[in-house]
MARBA-3410 file (N, C-alpha, C, O; in Angstrom, 1 decimal):
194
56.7,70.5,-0.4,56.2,69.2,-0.2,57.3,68.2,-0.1,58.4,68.6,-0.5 ~ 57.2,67.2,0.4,58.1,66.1,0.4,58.6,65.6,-0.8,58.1,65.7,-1.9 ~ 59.8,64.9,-0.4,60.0,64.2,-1.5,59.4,63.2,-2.5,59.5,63.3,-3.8 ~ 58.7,62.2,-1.6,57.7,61.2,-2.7,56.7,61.4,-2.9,55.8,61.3,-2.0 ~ 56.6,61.8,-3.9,55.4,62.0,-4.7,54.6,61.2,-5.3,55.1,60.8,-6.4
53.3,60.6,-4.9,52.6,59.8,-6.2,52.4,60.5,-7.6,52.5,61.7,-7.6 ~ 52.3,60.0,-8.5,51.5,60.4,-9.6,49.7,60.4,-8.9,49.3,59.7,-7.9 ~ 49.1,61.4,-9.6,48.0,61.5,-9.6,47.2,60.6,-10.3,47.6,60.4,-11.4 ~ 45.7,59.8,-10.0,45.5,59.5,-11.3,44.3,60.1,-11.1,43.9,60.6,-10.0 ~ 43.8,60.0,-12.3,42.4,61.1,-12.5,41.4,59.7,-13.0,42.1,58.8,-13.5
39.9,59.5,-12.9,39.0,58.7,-12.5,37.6,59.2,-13.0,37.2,60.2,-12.4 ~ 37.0,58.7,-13.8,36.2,59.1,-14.5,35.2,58.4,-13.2,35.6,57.6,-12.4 ~ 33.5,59.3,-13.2,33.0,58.8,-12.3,32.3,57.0,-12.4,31.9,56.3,-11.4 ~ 32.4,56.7,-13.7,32.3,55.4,-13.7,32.6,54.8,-13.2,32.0,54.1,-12.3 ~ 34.4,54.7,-13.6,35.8,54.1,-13.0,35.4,54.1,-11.4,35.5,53.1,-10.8
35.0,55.4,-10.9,35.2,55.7,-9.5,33.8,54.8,-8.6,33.7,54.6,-7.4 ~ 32.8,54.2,-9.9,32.1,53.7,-9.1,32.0,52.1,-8.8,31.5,51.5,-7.9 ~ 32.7,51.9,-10.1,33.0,50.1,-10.5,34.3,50.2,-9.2,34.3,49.1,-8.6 ~ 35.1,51.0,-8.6,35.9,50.4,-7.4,35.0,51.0,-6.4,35.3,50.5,-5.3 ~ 34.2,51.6,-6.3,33.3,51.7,-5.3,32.6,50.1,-4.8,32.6,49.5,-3.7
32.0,49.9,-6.0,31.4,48.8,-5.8,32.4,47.1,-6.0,31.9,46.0,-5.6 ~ 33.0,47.2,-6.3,34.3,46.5,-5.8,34.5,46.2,-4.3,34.1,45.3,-3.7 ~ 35.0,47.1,-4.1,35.4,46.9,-2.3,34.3,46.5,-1.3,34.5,45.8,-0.4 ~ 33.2,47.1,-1.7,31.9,46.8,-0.9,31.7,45.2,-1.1,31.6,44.6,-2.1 ~ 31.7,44.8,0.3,31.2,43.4,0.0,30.0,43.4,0.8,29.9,42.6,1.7
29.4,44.1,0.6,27.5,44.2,0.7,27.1,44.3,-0.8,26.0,43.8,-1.1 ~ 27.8,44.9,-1.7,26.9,45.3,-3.1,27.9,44.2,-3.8,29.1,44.0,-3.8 ~ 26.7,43.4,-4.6,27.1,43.0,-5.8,26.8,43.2,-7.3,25.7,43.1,-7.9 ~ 27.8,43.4,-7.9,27.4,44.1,-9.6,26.6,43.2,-10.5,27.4,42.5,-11.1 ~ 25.2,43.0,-10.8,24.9,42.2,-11.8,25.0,42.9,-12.8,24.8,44.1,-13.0
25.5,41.7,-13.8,25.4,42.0,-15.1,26.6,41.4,-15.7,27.1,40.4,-15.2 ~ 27.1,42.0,-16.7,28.1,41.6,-17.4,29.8,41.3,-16.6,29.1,41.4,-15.7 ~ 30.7,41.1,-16.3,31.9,40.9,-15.9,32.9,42.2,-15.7,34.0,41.8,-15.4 ~ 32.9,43.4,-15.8,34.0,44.4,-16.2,35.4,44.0,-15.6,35.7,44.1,-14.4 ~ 36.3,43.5,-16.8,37.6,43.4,-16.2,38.8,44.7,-16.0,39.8,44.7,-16.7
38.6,45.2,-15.5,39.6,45.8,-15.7,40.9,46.5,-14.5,40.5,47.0,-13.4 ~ 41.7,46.5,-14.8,42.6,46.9,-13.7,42.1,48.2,-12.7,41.5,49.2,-13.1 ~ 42.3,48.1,-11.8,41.8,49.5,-11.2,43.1,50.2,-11.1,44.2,49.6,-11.3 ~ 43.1,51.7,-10.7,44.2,52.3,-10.5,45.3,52.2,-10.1,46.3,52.7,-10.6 ~ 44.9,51.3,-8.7,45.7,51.4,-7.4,46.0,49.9,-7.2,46.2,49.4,-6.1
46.1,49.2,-8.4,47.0,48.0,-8.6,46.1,46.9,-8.1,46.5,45.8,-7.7 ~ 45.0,47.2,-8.0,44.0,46.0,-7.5,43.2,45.3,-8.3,42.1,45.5,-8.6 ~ 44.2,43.9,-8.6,43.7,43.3,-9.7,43.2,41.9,-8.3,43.9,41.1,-7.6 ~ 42.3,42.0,-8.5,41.7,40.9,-7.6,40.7,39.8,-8.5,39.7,40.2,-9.0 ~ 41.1,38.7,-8.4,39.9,38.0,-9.5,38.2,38.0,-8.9,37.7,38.0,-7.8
37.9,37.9,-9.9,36.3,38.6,-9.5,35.8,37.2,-8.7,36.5,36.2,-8.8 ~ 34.9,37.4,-8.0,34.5,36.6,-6.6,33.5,36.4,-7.3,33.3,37.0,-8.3 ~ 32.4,35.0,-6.4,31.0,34.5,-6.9,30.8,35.6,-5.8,31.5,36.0,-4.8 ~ 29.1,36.1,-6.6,28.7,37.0,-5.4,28.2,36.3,-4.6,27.9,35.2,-4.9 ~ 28.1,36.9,-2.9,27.7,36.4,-2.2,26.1,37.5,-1.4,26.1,38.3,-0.5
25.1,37.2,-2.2,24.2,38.5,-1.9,23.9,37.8,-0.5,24.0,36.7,0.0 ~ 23.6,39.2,-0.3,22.7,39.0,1.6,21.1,38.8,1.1,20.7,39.7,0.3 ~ 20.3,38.0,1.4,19.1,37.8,1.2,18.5,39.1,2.8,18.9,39.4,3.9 ~ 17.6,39.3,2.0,16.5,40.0,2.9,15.7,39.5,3.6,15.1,38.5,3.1 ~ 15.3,39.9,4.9,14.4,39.1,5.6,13.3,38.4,5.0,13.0,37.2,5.2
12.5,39.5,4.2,11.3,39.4,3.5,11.7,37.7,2.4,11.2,36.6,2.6 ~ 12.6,37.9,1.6,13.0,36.9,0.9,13.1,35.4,1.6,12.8,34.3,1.1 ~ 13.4,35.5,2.5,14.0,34.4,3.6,12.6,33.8,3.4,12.4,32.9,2.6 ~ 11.6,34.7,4.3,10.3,34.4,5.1,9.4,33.9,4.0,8.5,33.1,4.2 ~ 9.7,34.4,2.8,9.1,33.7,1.4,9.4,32.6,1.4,8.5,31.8,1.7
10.7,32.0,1.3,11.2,31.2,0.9,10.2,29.9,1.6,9.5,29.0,1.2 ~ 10.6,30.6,3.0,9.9,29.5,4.2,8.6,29.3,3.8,8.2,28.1,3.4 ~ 7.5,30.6,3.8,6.3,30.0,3.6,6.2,29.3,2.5,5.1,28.8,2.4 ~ 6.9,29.0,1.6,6.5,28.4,-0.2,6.8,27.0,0.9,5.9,26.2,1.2 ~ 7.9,26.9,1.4,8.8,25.3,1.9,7.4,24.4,2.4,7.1,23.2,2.2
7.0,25.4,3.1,5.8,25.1,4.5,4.8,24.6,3.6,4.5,23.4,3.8 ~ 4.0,25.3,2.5,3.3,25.2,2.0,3.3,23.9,0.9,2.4,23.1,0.8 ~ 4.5,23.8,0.3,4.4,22.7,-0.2,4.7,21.3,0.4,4.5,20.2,-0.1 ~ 5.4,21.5,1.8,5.6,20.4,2.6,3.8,19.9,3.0,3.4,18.8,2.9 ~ 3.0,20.9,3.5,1.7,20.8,3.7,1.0,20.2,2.5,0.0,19.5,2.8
1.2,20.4,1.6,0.7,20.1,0.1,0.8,18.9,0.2,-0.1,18.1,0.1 ~ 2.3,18.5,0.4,2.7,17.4,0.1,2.3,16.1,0.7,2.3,14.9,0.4 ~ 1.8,16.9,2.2,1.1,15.8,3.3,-0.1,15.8,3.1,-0.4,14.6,3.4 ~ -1.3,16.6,2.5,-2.1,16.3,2.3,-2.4,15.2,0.8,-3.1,14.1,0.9 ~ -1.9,15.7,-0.1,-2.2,15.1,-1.4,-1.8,13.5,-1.7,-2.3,12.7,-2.5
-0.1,13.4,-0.3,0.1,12.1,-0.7,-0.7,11.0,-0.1,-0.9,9.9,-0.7 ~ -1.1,11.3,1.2,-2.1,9.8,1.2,-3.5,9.9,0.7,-4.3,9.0,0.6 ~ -3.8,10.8,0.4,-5.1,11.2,-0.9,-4.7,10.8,-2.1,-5.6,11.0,-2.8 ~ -3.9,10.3,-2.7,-2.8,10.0,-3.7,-3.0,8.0,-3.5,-3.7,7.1,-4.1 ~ -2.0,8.0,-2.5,-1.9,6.9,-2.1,-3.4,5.9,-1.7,-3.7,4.9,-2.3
-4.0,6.5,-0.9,-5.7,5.7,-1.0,-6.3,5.6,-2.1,-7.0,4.6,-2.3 ~ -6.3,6.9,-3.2,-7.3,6.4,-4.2,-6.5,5.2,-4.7,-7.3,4.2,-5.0 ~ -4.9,5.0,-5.0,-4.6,3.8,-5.6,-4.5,2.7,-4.7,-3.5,2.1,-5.0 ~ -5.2,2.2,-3.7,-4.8,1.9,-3.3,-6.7,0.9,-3.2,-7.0,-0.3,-3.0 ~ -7.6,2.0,-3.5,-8.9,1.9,-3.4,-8.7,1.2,-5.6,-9.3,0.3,-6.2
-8.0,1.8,-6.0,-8.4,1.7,-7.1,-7.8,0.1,-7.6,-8.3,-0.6,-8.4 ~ -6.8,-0.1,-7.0,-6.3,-1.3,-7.2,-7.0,-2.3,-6.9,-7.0,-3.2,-7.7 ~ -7.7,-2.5,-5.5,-8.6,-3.1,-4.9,-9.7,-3.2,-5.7,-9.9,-4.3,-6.2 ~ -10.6,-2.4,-6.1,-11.4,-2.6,-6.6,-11.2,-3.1,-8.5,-12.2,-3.3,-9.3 ~ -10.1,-3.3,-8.8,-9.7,-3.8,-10.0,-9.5,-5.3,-9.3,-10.1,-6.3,-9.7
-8.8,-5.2,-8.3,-8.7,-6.9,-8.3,-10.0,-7.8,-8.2,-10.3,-8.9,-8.6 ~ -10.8,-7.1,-7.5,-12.3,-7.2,-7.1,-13.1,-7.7,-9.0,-14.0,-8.5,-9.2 ~ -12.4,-6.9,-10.0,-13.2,-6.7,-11.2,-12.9,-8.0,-12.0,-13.7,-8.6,-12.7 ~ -11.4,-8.3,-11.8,-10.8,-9.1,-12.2,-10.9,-10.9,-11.7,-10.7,-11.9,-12.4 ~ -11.3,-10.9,-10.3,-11.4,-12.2,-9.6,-12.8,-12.2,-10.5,-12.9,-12.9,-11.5
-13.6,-11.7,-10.1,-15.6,-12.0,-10.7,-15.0,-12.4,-12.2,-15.2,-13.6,-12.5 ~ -14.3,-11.7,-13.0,-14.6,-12.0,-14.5,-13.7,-13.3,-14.4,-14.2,-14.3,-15.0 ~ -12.6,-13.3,-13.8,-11.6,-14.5,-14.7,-12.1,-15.9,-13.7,-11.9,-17.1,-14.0 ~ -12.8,-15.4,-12.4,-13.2,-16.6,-11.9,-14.6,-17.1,-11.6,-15.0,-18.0,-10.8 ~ -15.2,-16.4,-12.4,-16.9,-16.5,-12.7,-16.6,-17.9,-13.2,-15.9,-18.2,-14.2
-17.4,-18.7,-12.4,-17.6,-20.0,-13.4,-18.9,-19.8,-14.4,-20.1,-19.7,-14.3 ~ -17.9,-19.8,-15.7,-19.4,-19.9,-16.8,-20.2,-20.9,-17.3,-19.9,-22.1,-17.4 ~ -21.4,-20.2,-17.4,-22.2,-21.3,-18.0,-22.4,-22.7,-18.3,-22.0,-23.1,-19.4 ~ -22.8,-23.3,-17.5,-22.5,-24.9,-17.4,-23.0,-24.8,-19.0,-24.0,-24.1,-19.4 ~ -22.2,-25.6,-19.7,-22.0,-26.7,-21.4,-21.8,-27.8,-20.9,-21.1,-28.2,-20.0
-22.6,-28.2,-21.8,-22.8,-29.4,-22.1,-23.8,-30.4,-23.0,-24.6,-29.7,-23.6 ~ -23.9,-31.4,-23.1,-25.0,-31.9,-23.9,-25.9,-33.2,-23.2,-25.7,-33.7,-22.1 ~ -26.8,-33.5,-23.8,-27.2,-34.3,-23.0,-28.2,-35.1,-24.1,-28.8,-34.5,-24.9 ~ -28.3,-36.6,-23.9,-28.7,-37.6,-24.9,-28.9,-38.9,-24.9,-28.1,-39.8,-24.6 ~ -30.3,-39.3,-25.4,-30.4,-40.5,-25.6,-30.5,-41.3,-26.9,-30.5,-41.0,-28.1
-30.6,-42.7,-26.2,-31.0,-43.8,-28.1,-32.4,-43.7,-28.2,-33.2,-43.8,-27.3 ~ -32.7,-43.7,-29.3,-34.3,-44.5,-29.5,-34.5,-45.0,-30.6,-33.9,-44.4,-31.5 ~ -35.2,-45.9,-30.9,-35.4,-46.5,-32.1,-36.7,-46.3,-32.7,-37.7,-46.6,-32.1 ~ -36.5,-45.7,-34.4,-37.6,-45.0,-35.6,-37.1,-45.8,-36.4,-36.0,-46.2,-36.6 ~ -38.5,-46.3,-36.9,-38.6,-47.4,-38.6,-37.6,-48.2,-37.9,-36.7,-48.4,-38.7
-37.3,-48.8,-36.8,-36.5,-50.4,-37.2,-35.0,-49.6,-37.1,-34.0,-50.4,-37.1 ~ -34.7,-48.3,-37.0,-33.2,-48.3,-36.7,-33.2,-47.2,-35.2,-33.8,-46.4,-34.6 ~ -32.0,-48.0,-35.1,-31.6,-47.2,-33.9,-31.0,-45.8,-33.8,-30.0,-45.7,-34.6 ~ -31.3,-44.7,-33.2,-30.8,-43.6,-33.8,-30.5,-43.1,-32.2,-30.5,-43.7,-31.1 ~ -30.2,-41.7,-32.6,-29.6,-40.6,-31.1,-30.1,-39.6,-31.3,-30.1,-39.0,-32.4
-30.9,-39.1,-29.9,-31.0,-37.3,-30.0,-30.0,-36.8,-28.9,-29.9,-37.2,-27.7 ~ -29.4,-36.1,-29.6,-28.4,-34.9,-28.3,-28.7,-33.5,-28.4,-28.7,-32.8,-29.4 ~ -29.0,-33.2,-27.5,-29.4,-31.7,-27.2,-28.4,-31.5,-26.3,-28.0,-32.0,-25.2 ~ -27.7,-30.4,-27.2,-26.9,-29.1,-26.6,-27.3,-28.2,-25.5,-28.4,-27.8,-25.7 ~ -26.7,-27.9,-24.5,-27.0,-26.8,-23.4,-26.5,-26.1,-22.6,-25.8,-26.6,-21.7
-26.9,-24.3,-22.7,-26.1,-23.7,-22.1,-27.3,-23.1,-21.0,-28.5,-22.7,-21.2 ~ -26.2,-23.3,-19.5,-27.2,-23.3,-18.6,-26.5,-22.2,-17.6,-25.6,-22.6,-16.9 ~ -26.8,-20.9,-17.3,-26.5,-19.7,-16.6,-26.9,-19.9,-14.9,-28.1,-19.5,-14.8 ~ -26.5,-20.2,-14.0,-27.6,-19.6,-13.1,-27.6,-18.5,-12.5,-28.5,-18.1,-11.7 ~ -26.5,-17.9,-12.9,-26.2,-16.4,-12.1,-26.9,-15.5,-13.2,-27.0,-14.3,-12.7
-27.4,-15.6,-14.2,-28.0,-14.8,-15.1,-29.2,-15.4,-15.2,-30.0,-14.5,-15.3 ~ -29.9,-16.5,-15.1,-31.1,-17.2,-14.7,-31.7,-17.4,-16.2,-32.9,-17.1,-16.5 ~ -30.8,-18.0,-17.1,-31.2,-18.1,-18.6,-30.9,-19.8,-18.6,-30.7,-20.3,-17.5 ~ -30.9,-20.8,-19.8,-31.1,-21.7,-20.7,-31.3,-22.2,-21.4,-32.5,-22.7,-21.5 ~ -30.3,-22.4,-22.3,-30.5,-22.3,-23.7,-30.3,-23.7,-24.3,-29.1,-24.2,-24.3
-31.5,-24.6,-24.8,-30.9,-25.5,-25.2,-31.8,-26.0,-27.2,-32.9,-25.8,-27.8 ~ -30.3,-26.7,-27.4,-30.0,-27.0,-29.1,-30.9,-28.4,-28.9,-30.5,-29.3,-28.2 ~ -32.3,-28.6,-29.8,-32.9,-29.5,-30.0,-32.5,-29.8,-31.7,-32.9,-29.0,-32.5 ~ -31.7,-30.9,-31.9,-31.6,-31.1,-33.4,-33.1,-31.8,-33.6,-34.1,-32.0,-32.8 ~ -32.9,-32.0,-35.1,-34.0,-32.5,-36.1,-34.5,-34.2,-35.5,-33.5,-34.9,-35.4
-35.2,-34.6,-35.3,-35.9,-35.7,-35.1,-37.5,-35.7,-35.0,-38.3,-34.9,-34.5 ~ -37.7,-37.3,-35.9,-39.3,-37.6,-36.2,-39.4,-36.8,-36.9,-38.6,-36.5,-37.8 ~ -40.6,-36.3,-36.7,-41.2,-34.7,-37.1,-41.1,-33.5,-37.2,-41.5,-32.8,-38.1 ~ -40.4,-33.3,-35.9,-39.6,-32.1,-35.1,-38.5,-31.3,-36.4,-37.8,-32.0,-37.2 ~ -38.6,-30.2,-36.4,-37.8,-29.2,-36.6,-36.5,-28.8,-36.0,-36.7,-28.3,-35.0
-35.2,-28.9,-36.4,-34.4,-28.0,-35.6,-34.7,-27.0,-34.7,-35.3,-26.1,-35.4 ~ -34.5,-26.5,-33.3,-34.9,-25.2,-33.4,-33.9,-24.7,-31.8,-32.7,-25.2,-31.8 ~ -34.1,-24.2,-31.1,-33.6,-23.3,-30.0,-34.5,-23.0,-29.2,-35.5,-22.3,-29.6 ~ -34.3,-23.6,-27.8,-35.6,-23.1,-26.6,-34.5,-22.3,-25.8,-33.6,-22.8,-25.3 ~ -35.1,-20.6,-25.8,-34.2,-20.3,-24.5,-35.2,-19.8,-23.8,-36.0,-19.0,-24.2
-35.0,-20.4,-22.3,-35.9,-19.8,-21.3,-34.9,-18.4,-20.5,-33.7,-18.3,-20.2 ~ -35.9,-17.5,-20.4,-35.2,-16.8,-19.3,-36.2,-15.9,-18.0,-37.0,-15.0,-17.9 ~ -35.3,-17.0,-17.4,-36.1,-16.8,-15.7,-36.4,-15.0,-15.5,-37.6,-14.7,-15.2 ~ -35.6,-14.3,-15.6,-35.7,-12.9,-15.3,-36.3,-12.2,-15.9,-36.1,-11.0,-15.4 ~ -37.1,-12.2,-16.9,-38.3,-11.9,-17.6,-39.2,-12.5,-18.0,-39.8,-11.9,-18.9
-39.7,-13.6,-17.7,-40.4,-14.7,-17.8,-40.6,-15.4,-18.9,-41.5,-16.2,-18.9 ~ -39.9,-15.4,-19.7,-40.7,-15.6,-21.5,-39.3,-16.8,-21.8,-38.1,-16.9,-21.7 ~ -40.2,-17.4,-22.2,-39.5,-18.8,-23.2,-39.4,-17.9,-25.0,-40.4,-17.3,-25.5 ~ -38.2,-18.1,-25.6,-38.1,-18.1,-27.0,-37.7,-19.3,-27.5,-36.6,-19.8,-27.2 ~ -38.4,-19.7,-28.5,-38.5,-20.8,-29.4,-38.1,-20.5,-30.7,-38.8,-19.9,-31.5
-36.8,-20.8,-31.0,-36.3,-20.3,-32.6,-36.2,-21.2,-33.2,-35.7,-22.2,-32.8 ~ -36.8,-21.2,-34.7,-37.1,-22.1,-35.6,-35.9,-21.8,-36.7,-35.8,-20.9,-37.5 ~ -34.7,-22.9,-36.4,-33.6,-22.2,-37.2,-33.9,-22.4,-39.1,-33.6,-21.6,-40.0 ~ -34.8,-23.7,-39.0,-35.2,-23.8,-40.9,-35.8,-22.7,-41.2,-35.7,-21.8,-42.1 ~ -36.7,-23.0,-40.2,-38.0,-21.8,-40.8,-37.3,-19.8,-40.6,-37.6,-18.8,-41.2
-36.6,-20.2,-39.7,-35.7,-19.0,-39.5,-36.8,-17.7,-39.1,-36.9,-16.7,-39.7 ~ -37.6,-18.2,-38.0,-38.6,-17.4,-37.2,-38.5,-18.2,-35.7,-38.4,-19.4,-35.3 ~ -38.6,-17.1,-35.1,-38.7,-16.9,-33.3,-39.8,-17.0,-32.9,-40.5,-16.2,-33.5 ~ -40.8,-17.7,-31.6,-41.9,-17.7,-31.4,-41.7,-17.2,-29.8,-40.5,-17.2,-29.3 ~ -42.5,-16.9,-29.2,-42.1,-15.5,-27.8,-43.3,-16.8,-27.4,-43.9,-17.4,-28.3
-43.6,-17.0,-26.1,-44.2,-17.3,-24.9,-43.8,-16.7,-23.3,-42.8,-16.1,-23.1 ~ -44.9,-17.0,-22.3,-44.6,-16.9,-21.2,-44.0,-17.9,-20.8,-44.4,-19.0,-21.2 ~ -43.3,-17.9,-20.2,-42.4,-19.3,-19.6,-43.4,-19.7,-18.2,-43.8,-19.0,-17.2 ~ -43.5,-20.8,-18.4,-44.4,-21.8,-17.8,-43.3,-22.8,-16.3,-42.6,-23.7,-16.2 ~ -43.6,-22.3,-15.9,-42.1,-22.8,-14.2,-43.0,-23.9,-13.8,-42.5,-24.4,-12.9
-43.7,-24.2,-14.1,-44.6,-25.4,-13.4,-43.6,-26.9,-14.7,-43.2,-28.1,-14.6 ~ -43.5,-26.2,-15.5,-42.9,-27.4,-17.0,-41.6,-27.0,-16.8,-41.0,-27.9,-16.3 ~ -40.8,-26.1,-17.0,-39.3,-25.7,-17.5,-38.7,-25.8,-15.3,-39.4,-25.4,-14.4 ~ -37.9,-26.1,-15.3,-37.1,-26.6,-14.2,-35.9,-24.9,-14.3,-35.3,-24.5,-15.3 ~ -35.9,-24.4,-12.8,-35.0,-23.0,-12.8,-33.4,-24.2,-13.0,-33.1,-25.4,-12.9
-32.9,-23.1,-13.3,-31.0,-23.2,-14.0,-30.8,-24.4,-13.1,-30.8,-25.6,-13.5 ~ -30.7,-23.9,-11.6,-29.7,-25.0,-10.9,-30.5,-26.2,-10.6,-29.9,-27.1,-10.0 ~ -31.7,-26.3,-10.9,-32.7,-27.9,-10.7,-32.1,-28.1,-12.0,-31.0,-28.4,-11.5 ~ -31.9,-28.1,-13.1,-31.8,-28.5,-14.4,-30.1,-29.0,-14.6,-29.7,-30.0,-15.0 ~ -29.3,-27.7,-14.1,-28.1,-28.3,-13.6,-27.7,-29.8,-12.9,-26.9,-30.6,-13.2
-28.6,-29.6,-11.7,-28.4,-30.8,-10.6,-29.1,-32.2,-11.8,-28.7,-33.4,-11.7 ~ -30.2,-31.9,-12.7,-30.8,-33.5,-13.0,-30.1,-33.6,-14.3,-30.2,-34.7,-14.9 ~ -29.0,-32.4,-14.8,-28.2,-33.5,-16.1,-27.2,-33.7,-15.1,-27.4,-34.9,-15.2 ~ -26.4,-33.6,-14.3,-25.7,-34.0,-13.7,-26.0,-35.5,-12.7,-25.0,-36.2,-12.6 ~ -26.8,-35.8,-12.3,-27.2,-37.0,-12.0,-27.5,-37.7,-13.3,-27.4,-38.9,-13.0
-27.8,-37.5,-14.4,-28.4,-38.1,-15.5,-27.0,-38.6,-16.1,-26.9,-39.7,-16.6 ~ -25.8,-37.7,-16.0,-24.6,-38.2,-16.6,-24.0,-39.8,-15.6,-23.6,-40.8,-16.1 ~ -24.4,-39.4,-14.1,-23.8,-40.2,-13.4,-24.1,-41.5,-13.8,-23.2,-42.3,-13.5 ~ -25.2,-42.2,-14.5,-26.0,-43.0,-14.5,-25.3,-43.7,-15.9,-25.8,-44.7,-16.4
END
């Protein structure tokens, strides 16, 4: 034989398959790092793998992309309209309550003169016309009792509350005598002008 000789080295089949799989840059080794020198002086620093994705994988990948991009078109203006319906209809909730004009208050009152002095009745009143109620405070005078007349249009019935006596008396409300909300409105309102 010739003169130069290598040394032999001998390679367990492990050894023989960790540089198998080394050189291959189609296979990459998962798992742990093995560092170690190979035989034949090939100390190469270990590389990020670079795997080949499979068609099948690819075409996954796509349909998930597709599917949530479609997801994404559908749900977001279904998303967007309900808040959009929901907001509206809050501002809708919000204008009625904060700009409901409430219940005309107010009072309403004259002089008259008992035994030689001059005195006053004022009657308190709360007057609804969007609810079709009226509620008005008769204080104590003459003979009369304190009490509370509330009429309400939308079920017909006048209640008469006897605050001394601390009893309620129920009637049919009589429209020919008790004047609806906004006639009663309009005649204390001319009655103040005066």
């Amino acid at each position: 034989m010739s003169g130069l000789s290598e040394p032999l080295t001998v390679l367990t089949v492990e050894q023989k398959n960790i540089l198998a799989d080394e050189t291959n840059p189609n296979f990459v080794v998962i798992g742990p790092n093995l560092k170690q020198s190979s035989p034949c002086g090939n100390n190469r620093a270990p590389q990020k793998p670079n795997l080949p994705k499979s068609i099948i994988t690819v075409l996954k990948n796509q349909i998930q992309q597709e599917q949530h991009r479609r997801l994404a078109r559908v749900c977001l203006p279904i998303l967007l309209i309900w808040i959009l319906l929901a907001s509206f209809f809050t501002g809708i909730l919000f204008y009625k309550h904060f700009s409901r004009q409430p219940a005309y208050f107010g009072w309403c009152g004259t002089k008259f003169v008992e035994n030689g002095r001059q005195e006053r009745l004022t009657q308190r009143l709360e007057i609804d016309p969007e609810e079709l109620y009226e509620r008005i405070q008769v204080p104590r005078f003459g003979a009369n009792r304190p009490a509370v007349f509330v009429h309400d249009f939308r079920k017909n019935i006048t209640a008469i509350v006897d605050l001394l006596g601390k009893r309620c008396f129920i009637k049919s409300l009589d429209r020919n005598v008790v004047a609806p909300p906004k006639s009663f409105i309009d005649l204390v309102e001319k009655l103040e002008v005066r």
